[in-house]
C-alpha positions in Angstrom: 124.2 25.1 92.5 120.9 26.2 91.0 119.5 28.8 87.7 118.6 31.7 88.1 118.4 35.4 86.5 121.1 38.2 87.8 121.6 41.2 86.1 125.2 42.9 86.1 124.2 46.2 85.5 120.8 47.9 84.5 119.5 48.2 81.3 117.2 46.6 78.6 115.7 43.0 78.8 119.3 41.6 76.9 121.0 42.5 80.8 119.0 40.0 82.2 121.2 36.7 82.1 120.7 33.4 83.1 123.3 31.7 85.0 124.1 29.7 87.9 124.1 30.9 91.4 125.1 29.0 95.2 122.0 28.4 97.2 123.2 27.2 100.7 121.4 26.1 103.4 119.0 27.8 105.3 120.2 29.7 108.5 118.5 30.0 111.7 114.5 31.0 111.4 115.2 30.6 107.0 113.6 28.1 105.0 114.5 26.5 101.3 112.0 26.8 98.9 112.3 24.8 95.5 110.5 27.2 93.4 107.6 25.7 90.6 106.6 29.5 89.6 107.7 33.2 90.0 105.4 36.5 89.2 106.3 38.6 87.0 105.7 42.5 88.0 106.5 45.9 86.7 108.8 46.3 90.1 111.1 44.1 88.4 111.1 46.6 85.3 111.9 49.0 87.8 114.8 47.1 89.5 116.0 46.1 86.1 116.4 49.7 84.3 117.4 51.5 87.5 114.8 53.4 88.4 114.6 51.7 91.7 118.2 51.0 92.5 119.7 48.1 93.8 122.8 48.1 95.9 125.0 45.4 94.5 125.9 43.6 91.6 125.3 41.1 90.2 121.6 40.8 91.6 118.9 38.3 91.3 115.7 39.9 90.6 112.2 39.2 90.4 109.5 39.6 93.6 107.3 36.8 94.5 107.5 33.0 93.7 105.3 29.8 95.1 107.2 26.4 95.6 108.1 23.8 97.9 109.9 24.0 101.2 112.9 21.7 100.6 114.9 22.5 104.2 114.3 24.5 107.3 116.8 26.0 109.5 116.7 26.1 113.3 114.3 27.7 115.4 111.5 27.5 112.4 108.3 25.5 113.7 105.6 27.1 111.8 106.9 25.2 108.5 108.3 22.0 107.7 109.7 20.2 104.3 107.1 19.1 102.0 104.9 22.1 103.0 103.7 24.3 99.4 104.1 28.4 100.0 103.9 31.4 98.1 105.9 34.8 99.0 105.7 38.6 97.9 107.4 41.3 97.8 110.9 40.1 98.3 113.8 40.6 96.1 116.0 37.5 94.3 112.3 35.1 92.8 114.2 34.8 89.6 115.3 31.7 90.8 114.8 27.5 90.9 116.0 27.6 94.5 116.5 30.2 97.4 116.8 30.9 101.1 114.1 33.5 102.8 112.6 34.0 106.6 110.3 31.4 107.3 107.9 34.3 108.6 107.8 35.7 104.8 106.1 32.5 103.2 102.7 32.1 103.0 101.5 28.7 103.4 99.3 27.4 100.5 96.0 25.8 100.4 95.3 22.9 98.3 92.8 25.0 96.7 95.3 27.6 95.3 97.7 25.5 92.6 101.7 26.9 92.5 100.4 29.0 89.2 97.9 30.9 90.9 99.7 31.3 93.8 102.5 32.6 92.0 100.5 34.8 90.0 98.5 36.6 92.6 100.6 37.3 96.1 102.0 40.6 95.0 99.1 41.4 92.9 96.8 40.6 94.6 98.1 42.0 98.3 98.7 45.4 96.4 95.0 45.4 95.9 94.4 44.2 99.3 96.0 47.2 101.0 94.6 49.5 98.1 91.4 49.1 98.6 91.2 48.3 102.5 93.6 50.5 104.2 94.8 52.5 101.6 91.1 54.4 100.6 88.7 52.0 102.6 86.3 51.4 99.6 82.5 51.6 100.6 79.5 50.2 98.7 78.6 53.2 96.7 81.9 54.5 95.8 82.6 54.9 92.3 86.4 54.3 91.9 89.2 54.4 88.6 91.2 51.5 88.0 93.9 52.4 85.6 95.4 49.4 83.7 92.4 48.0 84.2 93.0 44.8 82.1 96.6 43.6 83.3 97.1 41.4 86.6 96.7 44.3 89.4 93.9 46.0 87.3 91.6 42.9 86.7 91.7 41.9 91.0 90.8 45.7 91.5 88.1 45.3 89.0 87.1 42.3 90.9 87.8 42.7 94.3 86.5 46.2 93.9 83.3 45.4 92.5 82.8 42.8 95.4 82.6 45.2 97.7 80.0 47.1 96.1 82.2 49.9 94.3 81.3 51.0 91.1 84.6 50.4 89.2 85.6 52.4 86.1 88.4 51.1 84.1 91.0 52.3 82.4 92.4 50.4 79.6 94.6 51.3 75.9 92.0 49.3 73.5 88.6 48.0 72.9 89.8 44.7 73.5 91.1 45.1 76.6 87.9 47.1 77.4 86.1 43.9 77.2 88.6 42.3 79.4 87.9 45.2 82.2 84.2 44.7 82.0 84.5 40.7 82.2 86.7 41.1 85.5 83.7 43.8 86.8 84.2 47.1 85.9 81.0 48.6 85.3 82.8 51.6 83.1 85.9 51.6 80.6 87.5 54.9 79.6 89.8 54.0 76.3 92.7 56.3 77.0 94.0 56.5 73.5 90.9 58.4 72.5 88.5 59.6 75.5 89.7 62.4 78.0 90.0 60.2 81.1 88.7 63.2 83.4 85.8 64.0 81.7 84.5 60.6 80.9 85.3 59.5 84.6 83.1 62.9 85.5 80.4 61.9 83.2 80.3 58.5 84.6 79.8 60.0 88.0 76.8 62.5 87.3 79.6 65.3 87.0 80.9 64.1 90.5 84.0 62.5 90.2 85.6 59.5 92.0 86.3 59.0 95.6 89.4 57.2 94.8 92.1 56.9 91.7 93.7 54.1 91.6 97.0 54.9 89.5 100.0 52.4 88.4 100.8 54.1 85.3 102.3 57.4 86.3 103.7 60.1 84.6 101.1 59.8 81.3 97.9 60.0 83.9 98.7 61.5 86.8 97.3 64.9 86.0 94.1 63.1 84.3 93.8 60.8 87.3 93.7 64.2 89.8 91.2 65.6 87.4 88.8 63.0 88.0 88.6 62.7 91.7 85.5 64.5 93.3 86.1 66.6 96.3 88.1 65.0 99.3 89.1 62.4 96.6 91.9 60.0 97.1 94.8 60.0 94.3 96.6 57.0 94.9 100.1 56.9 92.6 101.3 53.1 93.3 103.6 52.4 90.0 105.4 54.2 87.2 104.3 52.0 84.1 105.1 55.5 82.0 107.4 56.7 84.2 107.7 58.4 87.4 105.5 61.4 87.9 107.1 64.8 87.6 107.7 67.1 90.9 104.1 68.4 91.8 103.2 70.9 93.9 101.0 70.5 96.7 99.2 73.4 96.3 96.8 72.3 93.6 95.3 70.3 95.7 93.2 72.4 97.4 91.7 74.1 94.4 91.3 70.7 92.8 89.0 69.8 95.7 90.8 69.2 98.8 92.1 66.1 97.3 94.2 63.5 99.4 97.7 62.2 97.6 99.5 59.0 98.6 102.4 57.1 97.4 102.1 53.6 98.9 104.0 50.7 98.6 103.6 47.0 99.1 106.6 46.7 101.3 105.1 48.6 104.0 102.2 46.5 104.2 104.7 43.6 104.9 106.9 44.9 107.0 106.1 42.0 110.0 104.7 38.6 110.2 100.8 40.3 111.7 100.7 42.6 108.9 101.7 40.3 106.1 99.2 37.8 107.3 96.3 39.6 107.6 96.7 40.5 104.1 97.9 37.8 102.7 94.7 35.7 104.5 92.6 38.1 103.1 93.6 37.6 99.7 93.3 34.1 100.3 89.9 33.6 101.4 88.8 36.3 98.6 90.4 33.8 96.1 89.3 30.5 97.6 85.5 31.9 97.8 85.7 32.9 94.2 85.2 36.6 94.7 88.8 37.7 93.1 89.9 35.1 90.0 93.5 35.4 89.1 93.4 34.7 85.4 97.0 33.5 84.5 97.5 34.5 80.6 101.1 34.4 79.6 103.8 31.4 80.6 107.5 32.1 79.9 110.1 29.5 80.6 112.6 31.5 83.7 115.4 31.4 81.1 113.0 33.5 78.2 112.3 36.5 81.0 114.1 38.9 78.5 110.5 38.3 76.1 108.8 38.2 79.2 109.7 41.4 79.7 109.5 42.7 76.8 105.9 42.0 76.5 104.7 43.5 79.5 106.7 46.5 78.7 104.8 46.5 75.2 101.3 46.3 77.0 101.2 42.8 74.8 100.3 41.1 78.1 96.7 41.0 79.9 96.2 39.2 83.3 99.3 37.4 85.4 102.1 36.2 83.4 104.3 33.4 85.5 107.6 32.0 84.7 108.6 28.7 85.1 112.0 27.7 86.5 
């Protein structure tokens, strides 16, 4: 038996309930991983108040974790006990101890501590696929971040910048303005009291953005489309606010032609060569000290509900890991 975090039914942070759960032993091509540190995401927001339902209950939730591999099952020759790895994107992290495909875990350099690791595999492949297969970003390219201080915003800042974008970021205060700019963006719009189109615009030389970058949803989405310039790329990748109302495509011709995706991370892992490429990307970008993952907030796995509750509240900035 191991701890870990199910949920009965959806709700608030007070559903989410600590308890103990049956591990098992790996079946064929699964390892066990003995987790030192999950991620904590908006997804699991999602997966906790409904909005992205979940077929049974209870349900562990949570996204990515990084720990040790503790026992493999057969057929699995690519990792072996001792070995440190990291995982996104897969539902039930809210745990000490759990069984997954060995071809979803990442294996860990020394370089990368649990932490990090936990901290950055969904972030930071989310950005990956944003900004290289998503809208290919081009040095030149003047791009808005939204959330531009929290753990997806500051690697786009980052990452972004690196590859010679000019990044403007979004962010709810002056203080977290000054976050933006120290993880690269070269422009913050302060939402709460500058139009977010027409500084973006003004930024640009009247121009607009070739790509928006949008996690927030229903609040921005209309601002975000504002700000593209022709042929522009709205990319809506999270609700933060909530989901976006029905739109029409129709304005988007008049708006300038404009290009609108929903994406989501689980596409971009759907097999072992598309997960790696990715997930070695992010890697190298972290290892070579482009892309810092700046881990500000620690919870204990059993405190989630004020984990939660935090990033909810915009009191976060950064990654926040919890710690089974």
């Amino acid at each position: 038996m191991t701890k870990a975090i199910r949920i009965h039914e959806t709700g608030g942070p007070e559903v989410l309930k600590y308890e103990d759960v049956d591990v098992g032993d790996p079946g064929a091509g699964e390892i066990r991983i003995r987790q030192t540190a999950c991620g904590l995401n908006f997804i699991d927001i999602y997966l906790r108040t409904g909005l992205y339902p979940l077929d049974n209950f209870p349900e562990v939730i949570g996204m990515e974790a990084a720990g040790v591999v503790e026992a493999v099952g057969d057929g699995v020759t690519d990792k072996k006990v001792g070995d440190r790895v990291a995982y996104p994107m897969l539902k039930g992290a809210y745990t000490q101890a759990r069984c997954i495909p060995a071809w979803k875990a990442v294996s860990l350099p020394d370089a990368i501590d649990d932490q990090t690791a936990a901290g950055m595999m969904l972030k930071g492949m989310t950005e990956h696929y944003l900004l290289h297969r998503t809208y290919p970003v081009k040095p030149g390219d003047a791009v808005l971040v939204h959330a531009a201080a929290g753990g997806v915003g500051q690697i786009l800042c980052q990452w972004g910048t690196a590859l010679g974008a000019t990044v403007i970021g979004c962010v709810g205060s002056e203080e977290k303005a000054e976050i933006a700019k120290a993880a690269g963006a070269a422009h913050t719009i302060n939402y709460s009291k500058e139009d977010i189109a027409k500084k973006a615009r003004e930024y640009t030389g009247g121009d607009g953005v070739a790509a928006a970058y949008d996690s927030v949803g229903k609040a921005t989405f209309m601002a975000s489309l504002d700000s593209l310039r022709p042929f522009g790329v709205m990319v809506t990748y999270g609700n933060a606010s909530g989901p976006v109302d029905p739109v029409s495509p129709a304005i988007l011709g008049p708006k300038g032609s404009l290009y609108l995706t929903r994406p989501t991370l689980a596409t971009h892992t759907r097999n072992p060569e598309i997960l790696a490429e990715g997930a070695n990307a992010l890697i190298d970008a972290v290892v070579s000290g482009k892309v810092r993952i700046n881990i500000n907030q620690t919870y204990p796995l059993a405190d989630v509900a004020k984990a939660h509750e935090d990033l909810e509240s915009r009191r976060t900035t950064g990654s926040t890991v919890l710690i089974p």
